[in-house]
PyMOL CGO cylinders between C-alpha atoms (Angstrom):
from pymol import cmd
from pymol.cgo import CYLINDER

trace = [
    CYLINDER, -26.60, -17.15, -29.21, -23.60, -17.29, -27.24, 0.3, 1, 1, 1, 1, 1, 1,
    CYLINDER, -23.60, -17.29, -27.24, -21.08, -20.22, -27.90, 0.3, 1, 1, 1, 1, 1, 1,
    CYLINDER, -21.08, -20.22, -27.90, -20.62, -22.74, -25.27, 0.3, 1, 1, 1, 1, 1, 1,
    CYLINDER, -20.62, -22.74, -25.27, -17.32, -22.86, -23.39, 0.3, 1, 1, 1, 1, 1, 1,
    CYLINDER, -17.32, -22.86, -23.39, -15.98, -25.47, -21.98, 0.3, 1, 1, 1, 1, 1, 1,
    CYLINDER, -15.98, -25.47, -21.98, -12.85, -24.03, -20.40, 0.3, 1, 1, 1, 1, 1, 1,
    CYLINDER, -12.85, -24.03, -20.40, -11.78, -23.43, -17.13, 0.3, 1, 1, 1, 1, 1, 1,
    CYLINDER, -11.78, -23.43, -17.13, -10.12, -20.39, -15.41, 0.3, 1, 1, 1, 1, 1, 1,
    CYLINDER, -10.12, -20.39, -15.41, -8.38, -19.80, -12.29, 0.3, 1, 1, 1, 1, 1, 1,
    CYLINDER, -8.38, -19.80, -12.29, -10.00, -16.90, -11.01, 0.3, 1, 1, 1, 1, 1, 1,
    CYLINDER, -10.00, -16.90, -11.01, -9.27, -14.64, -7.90, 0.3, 1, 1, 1, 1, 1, 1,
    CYLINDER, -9.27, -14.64, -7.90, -11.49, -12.61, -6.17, 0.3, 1, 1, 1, 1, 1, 1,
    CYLINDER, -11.49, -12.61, -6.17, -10.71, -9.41, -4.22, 0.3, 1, 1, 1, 1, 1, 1,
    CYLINDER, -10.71, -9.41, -4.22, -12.19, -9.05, -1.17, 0.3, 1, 1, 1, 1, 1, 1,
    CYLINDER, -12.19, -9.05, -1.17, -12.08, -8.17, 2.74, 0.3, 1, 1, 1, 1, 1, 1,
    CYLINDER, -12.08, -8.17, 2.74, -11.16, -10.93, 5.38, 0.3, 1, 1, 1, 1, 1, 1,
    CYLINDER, -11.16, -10.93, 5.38, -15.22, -11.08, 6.35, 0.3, 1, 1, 1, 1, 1, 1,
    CYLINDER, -15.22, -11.08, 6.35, -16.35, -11.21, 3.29, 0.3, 1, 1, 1, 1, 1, 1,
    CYLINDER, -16.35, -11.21, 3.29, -13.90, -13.97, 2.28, 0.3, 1, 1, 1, 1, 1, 1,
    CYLINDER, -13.90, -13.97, 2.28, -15.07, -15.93, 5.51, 0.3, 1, 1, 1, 1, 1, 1,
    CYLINDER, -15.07, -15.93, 5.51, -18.32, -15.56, 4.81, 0.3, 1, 1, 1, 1, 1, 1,
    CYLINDER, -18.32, -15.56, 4.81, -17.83, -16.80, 1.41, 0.3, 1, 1, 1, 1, 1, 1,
    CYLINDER, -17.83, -16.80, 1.41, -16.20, -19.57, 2.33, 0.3, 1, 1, 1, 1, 1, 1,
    CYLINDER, -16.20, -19.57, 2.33, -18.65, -20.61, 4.82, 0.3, 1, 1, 1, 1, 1, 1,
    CYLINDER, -18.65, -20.61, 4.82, -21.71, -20.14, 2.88, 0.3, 1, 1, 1, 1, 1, 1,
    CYLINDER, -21.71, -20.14, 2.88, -20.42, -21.11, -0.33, 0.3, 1, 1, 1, 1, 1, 1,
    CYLINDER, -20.42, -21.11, -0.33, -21.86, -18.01, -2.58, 0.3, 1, 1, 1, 1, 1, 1,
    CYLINDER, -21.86, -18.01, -2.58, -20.53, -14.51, -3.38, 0.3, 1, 1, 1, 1, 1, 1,
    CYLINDER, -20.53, -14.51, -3.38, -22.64, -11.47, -3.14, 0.3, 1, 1, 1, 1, 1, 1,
    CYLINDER, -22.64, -11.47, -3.14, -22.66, -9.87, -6.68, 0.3, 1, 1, 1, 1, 1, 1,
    CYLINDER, -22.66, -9.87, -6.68, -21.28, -6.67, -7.68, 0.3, 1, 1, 1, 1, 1, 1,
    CYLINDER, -21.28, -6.67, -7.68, -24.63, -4.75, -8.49, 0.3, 1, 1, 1, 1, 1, 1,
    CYLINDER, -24.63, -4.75, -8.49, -22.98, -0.96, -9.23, 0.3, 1, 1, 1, 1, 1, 1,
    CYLINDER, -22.98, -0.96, -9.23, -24.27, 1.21, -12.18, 0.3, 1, 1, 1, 1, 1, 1,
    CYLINDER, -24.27, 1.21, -12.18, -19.94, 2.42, -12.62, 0.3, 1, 1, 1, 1, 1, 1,
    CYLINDER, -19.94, 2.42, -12.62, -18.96, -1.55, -13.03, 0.3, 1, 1, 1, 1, 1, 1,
    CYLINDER, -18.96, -1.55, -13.03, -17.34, -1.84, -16.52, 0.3, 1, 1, 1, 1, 1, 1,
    CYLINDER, -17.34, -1.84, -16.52, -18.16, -5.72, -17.54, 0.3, 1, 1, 1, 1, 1, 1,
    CYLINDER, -18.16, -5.72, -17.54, -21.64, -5.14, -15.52, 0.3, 1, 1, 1, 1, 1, 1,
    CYLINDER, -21.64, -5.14, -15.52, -23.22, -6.74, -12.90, 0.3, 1, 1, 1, 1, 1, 1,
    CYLINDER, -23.22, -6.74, -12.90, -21.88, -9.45, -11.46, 0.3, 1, 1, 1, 1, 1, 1,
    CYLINDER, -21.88, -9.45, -11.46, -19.02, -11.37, -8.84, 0.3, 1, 1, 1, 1, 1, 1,
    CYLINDER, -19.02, -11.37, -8.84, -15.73, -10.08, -10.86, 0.3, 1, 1, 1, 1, 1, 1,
    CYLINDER, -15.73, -10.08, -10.86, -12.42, -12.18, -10.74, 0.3, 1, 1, 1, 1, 1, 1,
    CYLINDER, -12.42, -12.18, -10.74, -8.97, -11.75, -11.97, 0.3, 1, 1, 1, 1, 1, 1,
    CYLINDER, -8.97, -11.75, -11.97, -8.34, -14.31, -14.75, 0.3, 1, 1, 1, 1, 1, 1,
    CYLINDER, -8.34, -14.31, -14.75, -4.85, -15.91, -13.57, 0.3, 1, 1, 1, 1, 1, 1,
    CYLINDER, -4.85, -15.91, -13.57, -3.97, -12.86, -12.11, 0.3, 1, 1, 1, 1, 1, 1,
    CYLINDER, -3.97, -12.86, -12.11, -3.56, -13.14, -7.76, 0.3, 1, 1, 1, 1, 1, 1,
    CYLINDER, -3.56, -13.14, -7.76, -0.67, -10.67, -7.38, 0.3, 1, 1, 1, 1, 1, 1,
    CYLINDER, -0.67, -10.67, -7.38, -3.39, -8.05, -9.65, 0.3, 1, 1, 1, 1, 1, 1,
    CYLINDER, -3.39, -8.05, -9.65, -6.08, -9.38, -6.71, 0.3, 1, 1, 1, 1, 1, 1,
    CYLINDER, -6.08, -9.38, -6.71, -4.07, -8.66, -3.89, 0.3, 1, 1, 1, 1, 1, 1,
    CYLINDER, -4.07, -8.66, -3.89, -3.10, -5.51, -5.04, 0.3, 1, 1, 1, 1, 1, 1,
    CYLINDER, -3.10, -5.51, -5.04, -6.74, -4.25, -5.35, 0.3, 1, 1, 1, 1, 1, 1,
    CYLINDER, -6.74, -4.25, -5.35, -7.85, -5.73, -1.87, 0.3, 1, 1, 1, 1, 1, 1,
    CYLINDER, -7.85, -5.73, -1.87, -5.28, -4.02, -0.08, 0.3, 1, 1, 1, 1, 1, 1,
    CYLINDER, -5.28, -4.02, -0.08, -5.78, -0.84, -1.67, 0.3, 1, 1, 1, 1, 1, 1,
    CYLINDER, -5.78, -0.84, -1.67, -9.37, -1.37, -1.09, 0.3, 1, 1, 1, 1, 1, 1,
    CYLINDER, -9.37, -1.37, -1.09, -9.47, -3.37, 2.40, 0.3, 1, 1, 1, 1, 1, 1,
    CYLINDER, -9.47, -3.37, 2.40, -6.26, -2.45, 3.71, 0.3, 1, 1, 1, 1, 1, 1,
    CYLINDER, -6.26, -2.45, 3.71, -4.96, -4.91, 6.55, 0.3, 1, 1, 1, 1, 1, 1,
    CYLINDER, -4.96, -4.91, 6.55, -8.35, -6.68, 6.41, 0.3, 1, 1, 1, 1, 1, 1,
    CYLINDER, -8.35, -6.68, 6.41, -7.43, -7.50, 2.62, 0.3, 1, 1, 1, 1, 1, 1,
    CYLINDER, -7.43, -7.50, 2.62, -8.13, -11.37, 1.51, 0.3, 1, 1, 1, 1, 1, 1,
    CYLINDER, -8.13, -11.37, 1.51, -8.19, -13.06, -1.72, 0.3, 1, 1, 1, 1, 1, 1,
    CYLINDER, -8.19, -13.06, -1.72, -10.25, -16.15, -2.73, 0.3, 1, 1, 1, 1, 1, 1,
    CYLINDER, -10.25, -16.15, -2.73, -9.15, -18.54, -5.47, 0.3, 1, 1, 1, 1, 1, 1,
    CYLINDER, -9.15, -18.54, -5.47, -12.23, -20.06, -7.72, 0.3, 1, 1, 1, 1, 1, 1,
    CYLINDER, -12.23, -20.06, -7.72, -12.49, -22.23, -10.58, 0.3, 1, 1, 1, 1, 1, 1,
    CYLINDER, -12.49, -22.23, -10.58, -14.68, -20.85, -13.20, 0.3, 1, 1, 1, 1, 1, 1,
    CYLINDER, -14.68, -20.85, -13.20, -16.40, -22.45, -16.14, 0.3, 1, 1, 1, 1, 1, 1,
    CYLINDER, -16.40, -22.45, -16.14, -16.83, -20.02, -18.53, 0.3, 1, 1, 1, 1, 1, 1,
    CYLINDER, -16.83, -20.02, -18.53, -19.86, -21.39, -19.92, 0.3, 1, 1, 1, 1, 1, 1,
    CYLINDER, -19.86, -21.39, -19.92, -21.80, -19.13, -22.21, 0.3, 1, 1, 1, 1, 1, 1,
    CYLINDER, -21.80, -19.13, -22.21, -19.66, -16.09, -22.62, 0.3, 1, 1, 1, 1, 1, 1,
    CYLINDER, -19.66, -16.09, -22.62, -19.96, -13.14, -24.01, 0.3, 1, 1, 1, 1, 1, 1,
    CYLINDER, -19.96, -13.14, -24.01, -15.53, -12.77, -24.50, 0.3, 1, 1, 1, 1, 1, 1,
    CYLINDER, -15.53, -12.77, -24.50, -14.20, -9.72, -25.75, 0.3, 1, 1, 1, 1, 1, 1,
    CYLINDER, -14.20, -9.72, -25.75, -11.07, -11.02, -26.12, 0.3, 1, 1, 1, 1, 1, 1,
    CYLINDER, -11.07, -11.02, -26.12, -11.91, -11.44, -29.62, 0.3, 1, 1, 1, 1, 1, 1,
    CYLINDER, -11.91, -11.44, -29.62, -13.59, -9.42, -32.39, 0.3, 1, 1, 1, 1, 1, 1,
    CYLINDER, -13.59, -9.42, -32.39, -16.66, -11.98, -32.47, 0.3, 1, 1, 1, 1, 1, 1,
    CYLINDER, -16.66, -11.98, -32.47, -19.74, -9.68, -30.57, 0.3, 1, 1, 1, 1, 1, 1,
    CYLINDER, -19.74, -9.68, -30.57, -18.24, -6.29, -31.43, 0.3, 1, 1, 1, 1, 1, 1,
    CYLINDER, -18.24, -6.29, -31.43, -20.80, -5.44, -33.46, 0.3, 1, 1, 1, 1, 1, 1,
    CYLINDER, -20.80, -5.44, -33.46, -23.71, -6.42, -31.70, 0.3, 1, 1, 1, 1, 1, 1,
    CYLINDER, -23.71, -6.42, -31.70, -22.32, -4.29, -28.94, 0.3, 1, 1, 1, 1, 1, 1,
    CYLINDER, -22.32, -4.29, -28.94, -22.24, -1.41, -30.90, 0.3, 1, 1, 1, 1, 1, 1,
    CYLINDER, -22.24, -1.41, -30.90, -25.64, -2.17, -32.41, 0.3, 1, 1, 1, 1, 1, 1,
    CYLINDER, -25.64, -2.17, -32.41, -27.06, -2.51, -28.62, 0.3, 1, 1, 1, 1, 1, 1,
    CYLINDER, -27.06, -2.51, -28.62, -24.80, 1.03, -27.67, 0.3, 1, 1, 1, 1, 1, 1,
    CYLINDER, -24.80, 1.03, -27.67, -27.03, 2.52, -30.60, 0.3, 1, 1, 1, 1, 1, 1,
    CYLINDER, -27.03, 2.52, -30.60, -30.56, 0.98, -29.79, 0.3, 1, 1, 1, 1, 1, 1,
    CYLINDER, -30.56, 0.98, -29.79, -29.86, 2.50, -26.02, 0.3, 1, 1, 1, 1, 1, 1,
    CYLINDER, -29.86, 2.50, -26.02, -28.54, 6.28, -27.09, 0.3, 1, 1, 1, 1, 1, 1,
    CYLINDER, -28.54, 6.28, -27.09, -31.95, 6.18, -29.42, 0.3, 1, 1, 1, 1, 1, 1,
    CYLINDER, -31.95, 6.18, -29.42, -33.89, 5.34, -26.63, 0.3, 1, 1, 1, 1, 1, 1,
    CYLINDER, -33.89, 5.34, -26.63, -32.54, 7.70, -23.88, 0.3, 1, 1, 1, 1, 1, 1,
    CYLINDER, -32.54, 7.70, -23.88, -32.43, 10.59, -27.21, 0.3, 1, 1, 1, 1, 1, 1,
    CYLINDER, -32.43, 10.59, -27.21, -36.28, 9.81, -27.53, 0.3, 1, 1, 1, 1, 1, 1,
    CYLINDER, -36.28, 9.81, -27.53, -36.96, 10.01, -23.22, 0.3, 1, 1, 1, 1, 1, 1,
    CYLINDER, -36.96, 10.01, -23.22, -35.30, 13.56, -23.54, 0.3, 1, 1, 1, 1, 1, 1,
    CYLINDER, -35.30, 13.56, -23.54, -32.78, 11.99, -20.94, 0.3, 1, 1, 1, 1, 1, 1,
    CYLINDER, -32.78, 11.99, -20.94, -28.60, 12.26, -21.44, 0.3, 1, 1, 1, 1, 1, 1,
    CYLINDER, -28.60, 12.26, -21.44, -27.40, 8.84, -21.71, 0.3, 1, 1, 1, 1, 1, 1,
    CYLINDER, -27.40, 8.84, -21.71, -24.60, 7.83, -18.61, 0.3, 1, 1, 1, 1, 1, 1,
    CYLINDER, -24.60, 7.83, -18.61, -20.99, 8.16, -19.82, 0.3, 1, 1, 1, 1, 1, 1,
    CYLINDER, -20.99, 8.16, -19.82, -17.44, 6.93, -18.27, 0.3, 1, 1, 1, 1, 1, 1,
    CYLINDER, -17.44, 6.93, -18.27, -15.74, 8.85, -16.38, 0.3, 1, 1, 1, 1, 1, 1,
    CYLINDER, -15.74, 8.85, -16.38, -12.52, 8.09, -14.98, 0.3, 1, 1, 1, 1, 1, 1,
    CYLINDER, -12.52, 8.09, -14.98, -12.76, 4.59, -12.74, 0.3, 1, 1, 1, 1, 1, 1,
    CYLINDER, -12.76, 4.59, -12.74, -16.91, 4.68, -13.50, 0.3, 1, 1, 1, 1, 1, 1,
    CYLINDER, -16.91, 4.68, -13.50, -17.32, 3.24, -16.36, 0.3, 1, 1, 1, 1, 1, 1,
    CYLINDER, -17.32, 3.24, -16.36, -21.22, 3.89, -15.56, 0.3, 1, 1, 1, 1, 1, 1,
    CYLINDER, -21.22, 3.89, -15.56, -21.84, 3.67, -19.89, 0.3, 1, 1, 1, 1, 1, 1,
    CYLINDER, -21.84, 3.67, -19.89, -19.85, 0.35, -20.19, 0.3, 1, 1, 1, 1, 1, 1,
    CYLINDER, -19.85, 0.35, -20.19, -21.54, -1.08, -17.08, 0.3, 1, 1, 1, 1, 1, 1,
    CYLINDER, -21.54, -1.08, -17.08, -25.14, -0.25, -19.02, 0.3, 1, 1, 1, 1, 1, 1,
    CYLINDER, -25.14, -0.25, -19.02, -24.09, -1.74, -22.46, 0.3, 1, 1, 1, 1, 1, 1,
    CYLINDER, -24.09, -1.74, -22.46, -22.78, -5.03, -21.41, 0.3, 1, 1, 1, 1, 1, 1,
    CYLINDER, -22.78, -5.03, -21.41, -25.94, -5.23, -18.41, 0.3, 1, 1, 1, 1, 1, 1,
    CYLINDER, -25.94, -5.23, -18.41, -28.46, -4.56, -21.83, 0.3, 1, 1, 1, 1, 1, 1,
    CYLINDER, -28.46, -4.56, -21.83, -26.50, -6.96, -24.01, 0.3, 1, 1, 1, 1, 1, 1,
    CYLINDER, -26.50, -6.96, -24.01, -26.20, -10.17, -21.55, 0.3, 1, 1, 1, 1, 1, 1,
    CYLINDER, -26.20, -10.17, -21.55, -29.86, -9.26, -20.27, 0.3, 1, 1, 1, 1, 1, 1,
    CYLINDER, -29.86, -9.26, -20.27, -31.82, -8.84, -23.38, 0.3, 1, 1, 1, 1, 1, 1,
    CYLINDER, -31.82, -8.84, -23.38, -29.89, -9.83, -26.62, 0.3, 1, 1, 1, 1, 1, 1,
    CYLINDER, -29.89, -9.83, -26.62, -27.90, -12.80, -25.09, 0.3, 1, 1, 1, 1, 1, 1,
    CYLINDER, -27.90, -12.80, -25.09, -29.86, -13.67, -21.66, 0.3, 1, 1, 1, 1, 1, 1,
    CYLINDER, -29.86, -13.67, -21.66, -28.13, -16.99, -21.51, 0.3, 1, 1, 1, 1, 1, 1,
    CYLINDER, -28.13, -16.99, -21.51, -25.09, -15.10, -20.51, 0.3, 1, 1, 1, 1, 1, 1,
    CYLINDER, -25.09, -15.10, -20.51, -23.04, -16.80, -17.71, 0.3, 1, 1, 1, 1, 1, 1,
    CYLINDER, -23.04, -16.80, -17.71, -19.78, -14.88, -17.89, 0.3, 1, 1, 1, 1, 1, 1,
    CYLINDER, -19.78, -14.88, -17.89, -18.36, -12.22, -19.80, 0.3, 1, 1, 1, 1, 1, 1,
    CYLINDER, -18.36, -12.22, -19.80, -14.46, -11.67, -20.24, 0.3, 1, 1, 1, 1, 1, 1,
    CYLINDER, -14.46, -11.67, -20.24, -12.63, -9.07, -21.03, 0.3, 1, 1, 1, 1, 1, 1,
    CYLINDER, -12.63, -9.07, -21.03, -9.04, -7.83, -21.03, 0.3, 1, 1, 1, 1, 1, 1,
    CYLINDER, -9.04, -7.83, -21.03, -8.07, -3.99, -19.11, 0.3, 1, 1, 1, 1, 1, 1,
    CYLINDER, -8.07, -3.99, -19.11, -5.43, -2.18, -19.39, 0.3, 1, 1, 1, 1, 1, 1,
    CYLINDER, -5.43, -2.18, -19.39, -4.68, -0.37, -16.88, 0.3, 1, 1, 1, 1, 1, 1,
    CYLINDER, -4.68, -0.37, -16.88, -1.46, 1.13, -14.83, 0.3, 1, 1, 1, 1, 1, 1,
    CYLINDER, -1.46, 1.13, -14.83, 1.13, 3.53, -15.47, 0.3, 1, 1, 1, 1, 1, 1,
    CYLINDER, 1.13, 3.53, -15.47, 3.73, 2.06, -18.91, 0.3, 1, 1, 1, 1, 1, 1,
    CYLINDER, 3.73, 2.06, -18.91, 5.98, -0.30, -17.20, 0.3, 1, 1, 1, 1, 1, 1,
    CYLINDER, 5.98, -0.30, -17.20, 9.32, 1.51, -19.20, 0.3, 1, 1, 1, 1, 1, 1,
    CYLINDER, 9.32, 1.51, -19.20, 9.61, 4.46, -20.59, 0.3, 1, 1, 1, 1, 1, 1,
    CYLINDER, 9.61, 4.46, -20.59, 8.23, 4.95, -23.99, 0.3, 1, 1, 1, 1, 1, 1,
    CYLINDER, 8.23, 4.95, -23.99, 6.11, 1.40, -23.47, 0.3, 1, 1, 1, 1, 1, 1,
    CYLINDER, 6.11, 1.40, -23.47, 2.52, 0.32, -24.19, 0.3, 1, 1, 1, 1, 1, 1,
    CYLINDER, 2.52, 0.32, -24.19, 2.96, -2.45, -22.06, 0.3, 1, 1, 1, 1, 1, 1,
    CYLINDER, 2.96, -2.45, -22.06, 0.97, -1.09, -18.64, 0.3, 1, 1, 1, 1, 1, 1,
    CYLINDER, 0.97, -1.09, -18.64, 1.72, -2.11, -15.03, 0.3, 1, 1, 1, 1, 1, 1,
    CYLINDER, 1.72, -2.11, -15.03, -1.73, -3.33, -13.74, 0.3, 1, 1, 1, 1, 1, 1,
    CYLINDER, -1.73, -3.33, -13.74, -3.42, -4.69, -16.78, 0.3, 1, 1, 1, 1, 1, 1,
    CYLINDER, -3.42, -4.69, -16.78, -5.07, -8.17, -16.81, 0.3, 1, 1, 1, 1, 1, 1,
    CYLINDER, -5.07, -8.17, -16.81, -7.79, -9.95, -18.28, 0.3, 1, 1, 1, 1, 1, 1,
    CYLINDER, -7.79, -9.95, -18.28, -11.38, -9.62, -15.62, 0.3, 1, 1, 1, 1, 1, 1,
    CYLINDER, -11.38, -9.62, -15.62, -13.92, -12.27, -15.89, 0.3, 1, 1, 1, 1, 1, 1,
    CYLINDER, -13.92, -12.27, -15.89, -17.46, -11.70, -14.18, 0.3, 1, 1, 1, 1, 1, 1,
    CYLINDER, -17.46, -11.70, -14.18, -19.61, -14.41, -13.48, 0.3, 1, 1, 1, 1, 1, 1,
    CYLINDER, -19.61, -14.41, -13.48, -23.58, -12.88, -13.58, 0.3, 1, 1, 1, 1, 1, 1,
    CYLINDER, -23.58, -12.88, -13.58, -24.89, -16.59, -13.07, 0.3, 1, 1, 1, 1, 1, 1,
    CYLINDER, -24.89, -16.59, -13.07, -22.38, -18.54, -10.37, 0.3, 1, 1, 1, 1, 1, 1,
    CYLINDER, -22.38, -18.54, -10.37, -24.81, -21.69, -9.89, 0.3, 1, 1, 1, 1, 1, 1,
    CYLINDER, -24.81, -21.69, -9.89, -22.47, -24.29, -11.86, 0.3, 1, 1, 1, 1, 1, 1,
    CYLINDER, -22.47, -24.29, -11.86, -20.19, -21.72, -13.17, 0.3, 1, 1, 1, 1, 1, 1,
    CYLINDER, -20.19, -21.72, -13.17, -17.74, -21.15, -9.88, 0.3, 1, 1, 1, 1, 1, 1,
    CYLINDER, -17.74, -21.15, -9.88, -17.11, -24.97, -9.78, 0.3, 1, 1, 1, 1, 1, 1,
    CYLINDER, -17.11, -24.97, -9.78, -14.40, -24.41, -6.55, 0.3, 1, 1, 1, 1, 1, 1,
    CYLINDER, -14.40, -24.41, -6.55, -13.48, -21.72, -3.80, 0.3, 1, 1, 1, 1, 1, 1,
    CYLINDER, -13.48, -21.72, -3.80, -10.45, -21.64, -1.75, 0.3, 1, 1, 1, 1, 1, 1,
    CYLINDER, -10.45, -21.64, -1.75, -9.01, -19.15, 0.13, 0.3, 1, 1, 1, 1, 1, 1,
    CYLINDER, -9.01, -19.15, 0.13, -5.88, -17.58, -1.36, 0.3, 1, 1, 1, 1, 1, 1,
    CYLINDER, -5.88, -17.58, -1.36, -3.33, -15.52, 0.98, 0.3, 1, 1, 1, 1, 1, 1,
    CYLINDER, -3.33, -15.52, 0.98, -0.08, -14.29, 1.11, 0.3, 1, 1, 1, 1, 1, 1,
    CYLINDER, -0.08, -14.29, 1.11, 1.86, -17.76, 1.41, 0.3, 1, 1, 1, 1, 1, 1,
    CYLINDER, 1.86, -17.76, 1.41, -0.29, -19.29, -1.44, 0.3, 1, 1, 1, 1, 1, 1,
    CYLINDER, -0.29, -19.29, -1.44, 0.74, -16.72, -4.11, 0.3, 1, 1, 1, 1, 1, 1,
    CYLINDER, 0.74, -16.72, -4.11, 4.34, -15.29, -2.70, 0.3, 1, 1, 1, 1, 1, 1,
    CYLINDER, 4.34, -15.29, -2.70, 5.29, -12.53, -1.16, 0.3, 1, 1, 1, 1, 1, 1,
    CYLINDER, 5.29, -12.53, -1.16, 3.73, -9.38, -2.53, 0.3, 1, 1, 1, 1, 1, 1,
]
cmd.load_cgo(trace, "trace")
């Protein structure tokens, strides 16, 4: 079973200017439901991380580009920030190549951006072994080194995704460029 969190995150949300409207208006995302998302399905925020946000909408959305600001309660997580479910993901990774080896079928794999085997491990693990999964985290690295010779990398951040939002995204505002500085 997954522990219970109590904490809190400030979370921001990529997104284009309709979308963020509609959000806002309605009061519910629409959920990420690709097979290439790496933390699975679900409505994907930056933990803490607007500027990373940004970034991503306006490489995605261009000048329609928004950002919305939620407050997330973890809840039941499955957090890979520590070492605590690495085996059982590895046990799940192995139950799921057995059982695409026995269907004669190739099992998907990551490639580049689509992390399409990731996306299938973490979906099998929050649906079957821990279905009272609210929210996994995770941190990515990701980017080019900041300095030469560095590990440190210029994009990477720490991604939560919320795969049950009723009482987990506990407020929505709409971020934009005055609220987190010029970008």
């Amino acid at each position: 079973m997954l522990a219970e969190s109590k904490r809190h995150i400030v979370g921001y949300h990529g997104t284009s200017v309709h979308n963020a409207v509609a959000v806002l208006h309605e009061g519910t995302f629409r959920p990420s439901q690709n097979d290439y998302d790496w933390l699975g399905h679900g409505i994907y925020f930056w933990e803490y991380a607007p500027y990373r946000a940004w970034n991503w909408a306006r490489d995605k959305y261009g000048a329609n580009a928004a950002v919305i600001q939620a407050t997330v309660r973890l809840g039941r997580c499955l957090d890979l920030t520590d070492i605590r479910y690495t085996e059982i993901i590895r046990g799940a990774f192995d139950e799921l190549r057995e059982v695409y080896a026995a269907k004669k079928m190739f099992i998907p794999t990551n490639r580049g951006r689509a992390r399409c085997l990731d996306c299938l491990v973490i979906n099998y693990v929050a649906q079957y072994i821990f279905p009272e999964c609210e929210t996994v985290r995770a941190p990515f690295l990701e980017g080019l080194p900041i300095f030469e010779g560095s590990a440190l990398l210029s994009a990477s951040h720490v991604q939560v995704v919320v795969r049950r939002p009723v009482g987990i995204i506990t407020e929505v505002v709409r971020a934009n460029e005055l609220d987190i500085g010029e970008l």
